[in-house]
C-alpha positions in Angstrom: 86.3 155.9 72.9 83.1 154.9 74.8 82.7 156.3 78.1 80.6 153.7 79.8 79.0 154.5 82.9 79.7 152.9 86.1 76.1 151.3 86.4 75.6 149.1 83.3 73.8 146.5 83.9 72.6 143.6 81.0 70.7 145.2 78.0 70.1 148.0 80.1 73.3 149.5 79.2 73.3 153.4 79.0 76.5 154.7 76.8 77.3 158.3 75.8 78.1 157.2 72.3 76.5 154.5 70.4 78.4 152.1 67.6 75.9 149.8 65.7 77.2 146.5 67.8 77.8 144.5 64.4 80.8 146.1 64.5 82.2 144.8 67.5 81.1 141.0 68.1 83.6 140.1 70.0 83.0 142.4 73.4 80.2 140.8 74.9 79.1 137.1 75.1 75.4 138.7 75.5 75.4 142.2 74.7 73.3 145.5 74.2 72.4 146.5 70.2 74.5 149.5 70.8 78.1 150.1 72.8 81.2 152.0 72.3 82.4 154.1 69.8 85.5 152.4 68.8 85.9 148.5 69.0 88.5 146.2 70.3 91.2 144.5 68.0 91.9 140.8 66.8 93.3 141.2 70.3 90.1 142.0 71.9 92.5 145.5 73.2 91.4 149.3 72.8 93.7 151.8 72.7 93.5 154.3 75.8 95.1 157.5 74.3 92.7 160.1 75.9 90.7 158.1 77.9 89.1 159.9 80.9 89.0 157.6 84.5 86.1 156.0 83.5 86.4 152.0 84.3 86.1 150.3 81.2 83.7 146.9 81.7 83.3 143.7 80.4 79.7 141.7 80.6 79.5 138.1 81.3 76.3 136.3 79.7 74.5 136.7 83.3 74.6 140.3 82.7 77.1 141.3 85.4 79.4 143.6 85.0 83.0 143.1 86.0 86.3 145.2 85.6 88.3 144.8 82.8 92.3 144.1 83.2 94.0 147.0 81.9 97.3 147.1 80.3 99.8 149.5 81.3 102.5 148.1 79.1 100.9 148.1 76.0 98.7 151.4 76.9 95.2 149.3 76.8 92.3 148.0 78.2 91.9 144.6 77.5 87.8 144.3 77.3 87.3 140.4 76.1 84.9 138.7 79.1 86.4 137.5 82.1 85.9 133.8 82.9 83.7 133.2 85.7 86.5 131.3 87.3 88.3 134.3 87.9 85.9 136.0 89.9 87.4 137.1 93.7 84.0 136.3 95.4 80.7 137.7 96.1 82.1 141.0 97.4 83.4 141.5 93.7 79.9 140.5 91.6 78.7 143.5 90.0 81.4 146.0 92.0 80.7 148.5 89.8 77.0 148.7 89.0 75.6 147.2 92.7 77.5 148.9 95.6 76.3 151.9 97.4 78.5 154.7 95.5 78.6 156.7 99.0 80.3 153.2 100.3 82.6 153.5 97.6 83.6 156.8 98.3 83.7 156.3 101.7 86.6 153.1 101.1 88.6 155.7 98.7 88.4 158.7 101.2 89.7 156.2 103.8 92.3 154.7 101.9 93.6 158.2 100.7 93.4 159.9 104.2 95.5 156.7 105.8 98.0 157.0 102.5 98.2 160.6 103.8 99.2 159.7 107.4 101.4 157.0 106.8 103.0 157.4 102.8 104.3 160.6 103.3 107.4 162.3 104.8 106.1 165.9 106.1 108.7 168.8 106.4 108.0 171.7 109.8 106.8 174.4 107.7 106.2 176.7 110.8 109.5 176.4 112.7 113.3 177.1 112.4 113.7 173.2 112.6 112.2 173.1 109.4 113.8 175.7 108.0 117.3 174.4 108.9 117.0 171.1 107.2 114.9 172.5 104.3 117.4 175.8 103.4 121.1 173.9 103.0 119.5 171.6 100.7 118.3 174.2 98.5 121.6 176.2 98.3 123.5 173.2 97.9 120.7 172.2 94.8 121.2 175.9 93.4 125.5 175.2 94.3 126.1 177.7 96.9 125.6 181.2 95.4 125.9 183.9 97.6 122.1 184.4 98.2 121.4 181.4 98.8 124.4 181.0 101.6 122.9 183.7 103.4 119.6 182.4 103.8 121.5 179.4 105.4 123.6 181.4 107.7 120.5 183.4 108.7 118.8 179.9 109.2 121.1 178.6 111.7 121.8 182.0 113.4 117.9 181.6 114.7 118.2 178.2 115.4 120.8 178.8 118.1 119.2 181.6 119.1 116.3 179.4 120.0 118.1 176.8 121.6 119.6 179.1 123.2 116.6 180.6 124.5 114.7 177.5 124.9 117.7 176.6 127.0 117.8 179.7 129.5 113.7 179.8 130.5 114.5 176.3 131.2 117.7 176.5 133.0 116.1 179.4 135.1 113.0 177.8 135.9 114.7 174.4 137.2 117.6 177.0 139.2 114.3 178.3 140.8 113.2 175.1 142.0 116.3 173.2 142.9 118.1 176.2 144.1 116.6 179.5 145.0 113.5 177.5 147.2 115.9 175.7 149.1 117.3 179.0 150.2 114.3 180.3 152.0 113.3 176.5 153.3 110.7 175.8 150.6 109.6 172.1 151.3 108.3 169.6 148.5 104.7 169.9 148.6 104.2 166.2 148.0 100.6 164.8 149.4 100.5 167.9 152.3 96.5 168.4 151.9 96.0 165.8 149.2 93.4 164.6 151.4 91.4 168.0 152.4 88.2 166.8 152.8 89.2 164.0 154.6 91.1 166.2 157.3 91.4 167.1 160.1 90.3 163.6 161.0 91.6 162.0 158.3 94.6 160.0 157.1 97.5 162.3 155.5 96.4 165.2 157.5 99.6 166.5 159.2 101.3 169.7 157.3 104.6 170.9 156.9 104.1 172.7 160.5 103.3 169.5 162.5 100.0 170.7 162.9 96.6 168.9 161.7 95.6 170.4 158.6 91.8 172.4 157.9 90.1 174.2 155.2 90.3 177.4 157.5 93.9 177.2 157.8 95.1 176.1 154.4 97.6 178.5 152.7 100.0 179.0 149.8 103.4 178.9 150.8 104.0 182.9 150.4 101.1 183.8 152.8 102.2 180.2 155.3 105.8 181.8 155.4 105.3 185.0 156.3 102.7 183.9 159.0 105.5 181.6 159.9 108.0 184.6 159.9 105.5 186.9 162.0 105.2 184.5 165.0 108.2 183.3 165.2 109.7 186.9 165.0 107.1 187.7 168.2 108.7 184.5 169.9 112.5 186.1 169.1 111.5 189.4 170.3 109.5 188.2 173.3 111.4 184.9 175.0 109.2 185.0 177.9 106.2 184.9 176.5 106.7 182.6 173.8 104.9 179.8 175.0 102.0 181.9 175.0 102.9 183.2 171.2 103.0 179.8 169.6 100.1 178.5 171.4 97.7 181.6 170.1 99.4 182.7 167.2 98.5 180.3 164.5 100.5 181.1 161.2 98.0 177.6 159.7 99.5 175.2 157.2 100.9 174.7 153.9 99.3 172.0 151.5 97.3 171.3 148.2 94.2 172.6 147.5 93.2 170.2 144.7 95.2 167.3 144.1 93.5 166.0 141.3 93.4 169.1 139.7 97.3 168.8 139.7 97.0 165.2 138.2 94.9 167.4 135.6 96.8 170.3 134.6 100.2 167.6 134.3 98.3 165.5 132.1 97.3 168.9 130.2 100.7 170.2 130.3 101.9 166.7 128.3 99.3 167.6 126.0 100.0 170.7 125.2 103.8 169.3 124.3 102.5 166.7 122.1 102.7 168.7 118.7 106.4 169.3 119.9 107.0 165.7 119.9 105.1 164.7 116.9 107.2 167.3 114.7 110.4 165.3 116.0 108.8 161.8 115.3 108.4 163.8 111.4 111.6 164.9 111.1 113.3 161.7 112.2 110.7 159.9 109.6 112.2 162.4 107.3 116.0 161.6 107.8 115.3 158.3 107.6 112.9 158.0 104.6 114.7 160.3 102.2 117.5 158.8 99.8 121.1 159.2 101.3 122.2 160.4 98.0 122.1 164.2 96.6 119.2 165.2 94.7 117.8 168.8 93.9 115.3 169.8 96.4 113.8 172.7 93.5 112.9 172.2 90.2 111.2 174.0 87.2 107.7 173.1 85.8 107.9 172.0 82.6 104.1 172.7 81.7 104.5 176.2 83.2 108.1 176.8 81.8 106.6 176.0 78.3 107.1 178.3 75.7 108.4 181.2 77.6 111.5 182.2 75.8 114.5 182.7 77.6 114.8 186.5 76.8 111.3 187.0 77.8 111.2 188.7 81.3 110.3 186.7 84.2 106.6 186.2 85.3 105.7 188.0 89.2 103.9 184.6 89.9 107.2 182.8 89.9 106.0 179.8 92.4 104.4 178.5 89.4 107.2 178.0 87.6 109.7 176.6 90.3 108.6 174.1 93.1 110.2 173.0 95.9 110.0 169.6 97.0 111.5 167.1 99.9 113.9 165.1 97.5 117.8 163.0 99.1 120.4 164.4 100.9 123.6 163.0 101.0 124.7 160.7 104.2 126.5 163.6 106.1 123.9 166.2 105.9 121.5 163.6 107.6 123.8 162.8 110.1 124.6 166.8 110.4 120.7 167.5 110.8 120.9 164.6 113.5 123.8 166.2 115.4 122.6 169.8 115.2 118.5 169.8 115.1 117.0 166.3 116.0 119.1 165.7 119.3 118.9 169.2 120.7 115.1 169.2 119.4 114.4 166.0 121.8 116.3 166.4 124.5 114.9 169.9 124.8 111.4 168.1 125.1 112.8 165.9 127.6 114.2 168.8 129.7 110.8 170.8 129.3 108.5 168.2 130.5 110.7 167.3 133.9 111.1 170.3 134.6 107.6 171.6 133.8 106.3 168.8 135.7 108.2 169.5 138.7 107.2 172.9 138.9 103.5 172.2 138.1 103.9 169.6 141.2 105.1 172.4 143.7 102.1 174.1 142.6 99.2 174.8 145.5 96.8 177.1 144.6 94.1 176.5 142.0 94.3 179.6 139.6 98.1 179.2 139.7 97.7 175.3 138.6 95.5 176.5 135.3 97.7 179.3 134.5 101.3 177.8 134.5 100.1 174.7 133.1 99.2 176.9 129.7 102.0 179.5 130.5 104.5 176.3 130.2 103.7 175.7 126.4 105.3 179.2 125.7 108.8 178.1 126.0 108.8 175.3 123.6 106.7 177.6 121.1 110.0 179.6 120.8 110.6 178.1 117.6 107.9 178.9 115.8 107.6 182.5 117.1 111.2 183.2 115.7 110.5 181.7 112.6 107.2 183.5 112.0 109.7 187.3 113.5 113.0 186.3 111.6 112.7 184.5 108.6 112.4 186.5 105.7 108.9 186.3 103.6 110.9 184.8 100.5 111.9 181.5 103.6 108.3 181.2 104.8 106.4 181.3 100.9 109.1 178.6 100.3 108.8 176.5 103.6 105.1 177.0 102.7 105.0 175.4 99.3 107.1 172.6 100.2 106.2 168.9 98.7 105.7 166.3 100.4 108.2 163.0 100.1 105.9 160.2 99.5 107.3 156.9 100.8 107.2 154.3 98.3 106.4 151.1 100.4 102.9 152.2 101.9 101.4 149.5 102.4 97.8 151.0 101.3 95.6 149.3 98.9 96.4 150.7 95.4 93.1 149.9 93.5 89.4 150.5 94.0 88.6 146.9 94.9 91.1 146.6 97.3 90.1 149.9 99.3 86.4 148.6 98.7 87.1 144.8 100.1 89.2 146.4 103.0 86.3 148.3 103.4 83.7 145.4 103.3 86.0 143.9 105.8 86.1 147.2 108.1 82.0 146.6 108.8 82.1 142.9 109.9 83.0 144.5 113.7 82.0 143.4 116.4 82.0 143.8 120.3 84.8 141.3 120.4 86.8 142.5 117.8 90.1 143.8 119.1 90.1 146.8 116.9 87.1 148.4 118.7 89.0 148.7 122.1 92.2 150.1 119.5 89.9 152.6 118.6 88.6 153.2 122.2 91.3 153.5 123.2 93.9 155.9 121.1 97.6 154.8 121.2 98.1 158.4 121.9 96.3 158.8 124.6 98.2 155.8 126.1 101.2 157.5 125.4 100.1 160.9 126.9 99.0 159.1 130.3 102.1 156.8 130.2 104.3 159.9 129.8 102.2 161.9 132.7 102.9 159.0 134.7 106.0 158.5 134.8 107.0 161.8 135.7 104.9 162.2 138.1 106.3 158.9 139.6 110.0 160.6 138.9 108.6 163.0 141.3 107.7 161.4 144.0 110.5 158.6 144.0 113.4 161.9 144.4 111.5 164.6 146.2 109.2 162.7 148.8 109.1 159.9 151.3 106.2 158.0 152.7 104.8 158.8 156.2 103.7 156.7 158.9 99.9 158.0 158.1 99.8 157.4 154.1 101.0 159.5 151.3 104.1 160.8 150.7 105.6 164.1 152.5 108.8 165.9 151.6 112.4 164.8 152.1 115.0 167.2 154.1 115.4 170.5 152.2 119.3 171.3 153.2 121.3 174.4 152.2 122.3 174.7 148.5 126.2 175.6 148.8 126.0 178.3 146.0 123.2 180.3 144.5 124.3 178.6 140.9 123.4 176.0 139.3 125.8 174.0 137.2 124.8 173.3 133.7 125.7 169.6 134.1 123.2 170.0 137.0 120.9 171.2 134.5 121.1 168.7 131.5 121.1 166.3 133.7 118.3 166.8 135.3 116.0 163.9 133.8 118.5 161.5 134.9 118.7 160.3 138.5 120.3 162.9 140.9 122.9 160.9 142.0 125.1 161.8 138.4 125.2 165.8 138.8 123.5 166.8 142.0 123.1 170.4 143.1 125.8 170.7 146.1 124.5 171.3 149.7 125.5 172.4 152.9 125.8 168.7 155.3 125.2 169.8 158.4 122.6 172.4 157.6 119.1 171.7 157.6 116.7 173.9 156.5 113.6 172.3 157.2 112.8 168.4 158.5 109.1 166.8 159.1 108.0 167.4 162.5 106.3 165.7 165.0 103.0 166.2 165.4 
């Protein structure tokens, strides 16, 4: 068959085989002396047995070239001339012979990078969430042999492990905060030195002392404690002379020392969870994509698996042989990998960002800001560090060469003129056009800041009050009751205090604003 380039044009026509054109008076209106090697039927059709992806082209009497229909019924192209009736527009004359080909490329990348984003169902290859959807499925494909079972058993032993674990840091960090500070009289930090170079003159300028608040006399609340604890011990051991202790004995104040370095490092924090959340946006995009019905999640190659006789021995390079795809689960394994992976998966997000944020809030000093803000990340990385220590290598090669599940109502052109007129379309922006500011601004991002913000606004609305000057300083810090924690206390910690509160001494105050 004739392999007809892309820009024909009239009599100019450049072919890679030539026919003597008596044969085939039927294909053109106006045609070239010379054209394909094989001619169309009484049905002006051409069989495409063999035919490469070349466009096969039909030439109007103006010499423009327009696609031909194909037929993928009867397995051909049909090539008789189009009527000029049925053109789509000027943005479909001569498609093929007078666009820029780097425009057309440049509609087909786009079209198959956006069919990539949005028409396929991606598995976790690099955690144990991944694995422990991805490993029952194959065992109950291959019907439960005992091999197989183990890898399943071993799946789920290292995904409670890392809840488990992922649970604990948590749980220990959040006792440290809402329990163990309290203890030694650890105020909120709040807005104390938000303001720093406004003070001492400023607004917001009183510490947790009752003093005005300087540069000079600005300290973390380690050093501000045991300056505390020094004068006040002085004062205990010499009553008569106290006056003279607390009036030159100055232990400073406890505050910020960048405030909107601590916006920073919480909206950094967020972003460094972000992958977290994504992989649970896949996987529930997963569960609800895939057919509730069971089908095998492996198969064998038939191309590979050709002609290799069933006594011959099996080949070492066995991955090209049997592939492992995303494929339906039956209704009670979805809900089972709801139950068991997607809800702890979330809710351990959840639990990591409140209490993150919180401790990134009682932060002060600058290096120690920068540093927990990264050293955060490590707990909900868990995953992925036991899956990369535990799993076997045969787990990881298959988790690695996993197949996609491609969704089947994308919604992305499937043709070359449609990708091209979307893309024609894509360049008539302008500085009004609403998807400029979409692309300004990323929904992402939104989400990110929305996320930060909220949070931080948890914050303040249960730790702080606002003071007569502006800004926001801490609320009574009274005496926990017990050095635990309850673990209601704990998973219910993103919710309002007021459900599972940590239990507190009434009548014992460990530290309340001051006068100034």
């Amino acid at each position: 068959l004739p392999h007809i380039v892309r820009d024909c044009r009239g009599h100019g026509l450049r072919e890679r085989h030539s026919v003597d054109a008596a044969r085939c008076p039927t294909a053109f209106e106006s045609g070239p002396p010379s054209m394909g090697a094989a001619c169309p039927g009484r049905d002006g059709k051409i069989p495409v047995s063999g035919i490469e992806a070349y466009e096969a082209v039909s030439v109007e009497s103006d010499g423009d070239f327009v696609p031909a229909a194909f037929n993928a019924r009867e397995g051909a192209r049909d090539v008789r001339p189009q009527q000029r009736g049925a053109r789509a527009g000027p943005s479909r004359r001569g498609f093929l012979s007078e666009r820029d080909p780097g425009e057309v490329a440049a509609s087909k990348a786009m079209t198959f990078l956006r069919r990539r984003e949005q028409g396929f169902c991606v598995l976790d290859r690099n955690s144990v969430y991944g694995a422990a959807v991805a490993l029952p499925q194959l065992a109950r494909t291959a019907g439960w042999p005992l091999s197989w079972t183990g890898l399943v058993i071993r799946t789920y032993v290292s995904l409670v492990l890392n809840l488990g674990l992922q649970g604990f840091l948590l749980y220990m960090v959040s006792k440290d905060e809402r329990v163990m500070s309290k203890f030694a009289g650890q105020m909120h930090l709040c807005d104390f030195g938000a303001h720093l170079d406004l003070c001492p003159g400023g607004p917001n300028c009183v510490g947790p002392g009752g003093t005005r608040i300087t540069p000079a006399r600005l300290y973390s609340w380690e050093m501000w404690s045991t300056r505390v604890y020094v004068r006040d011990a002085l004062m205990a051991l010499f009553p008569d002379k106290a006056q003279d202790i607390y009036d030159n004995v100055d232990p400073g104040e406890y505050g910020l020392e960048s405030y909107f370095l601590r916006l920073t490092c919480c909206f950094l924090f967020v972003l460094f969870l972000w992958r977290d959340l994504l992989g649970s946006q896949e996987l529930a995009s997963l569960l609800y994509h895939v057919p509730g019905k069971a089908e095998p999640w492996m198969y064998e190659d038939e191309d590979a698996a050709e002609g290799v006789s069933p006594s011959e021995p099996l080949p070492d390079a066995g991955g090209d042989v049997v592939k492992f795809k995303v494929a339906g689960m039956p209704v009670y394994w979805k809900v089972l990998n709801v139950l068991t992976v997607f809800i702890p998966k979330v809710y351990l997000w959840f639990l990591a960002v409140d209490v993150g944020m919180v401790f990134l809030m009682e932060t002060s000093d600058i290096e120690a800001m920068i540093i927990n803000a990264v050293a955060l990340n490590f707990v909900l990385s868990i995953d992925e560090i036991l899956c990369s220590a535990l799993m076997s290598p045969m787990v990881r090669h298959m988790l690695d060469n996993f197949e996609d599940f491609a969704i089947s109502n994308c919604a992305e052109p499937t043709s070359t003129e449609e990708a091209f007129e979307r893309h024609l379309n894509d360049k008539g922006w302008g500085l009004w056009s609403p998807e400029l500011y979409f692309q300004l601004f990323p929904p992402r991002l939104i989400c990110m800041c929305a996320i930060t913000g909220f949070f931080i606004f948890k914050y303040y609305s249960e730790h702080c009050i606002a003071s007569a000057e502006g800004g926001f300083v801490s609320n009574e810090i009274k005496m926990p009751s017990s050095s635990q924690m309850g673990v209601l206390s704990f998973l219910f910690e993103p919710f309002p205090a007021v459900l599972f509160p940590v239990e507190t001494v009434d009548n014992e105050v460990q530290w309340h604003m001051p006068p100034e």
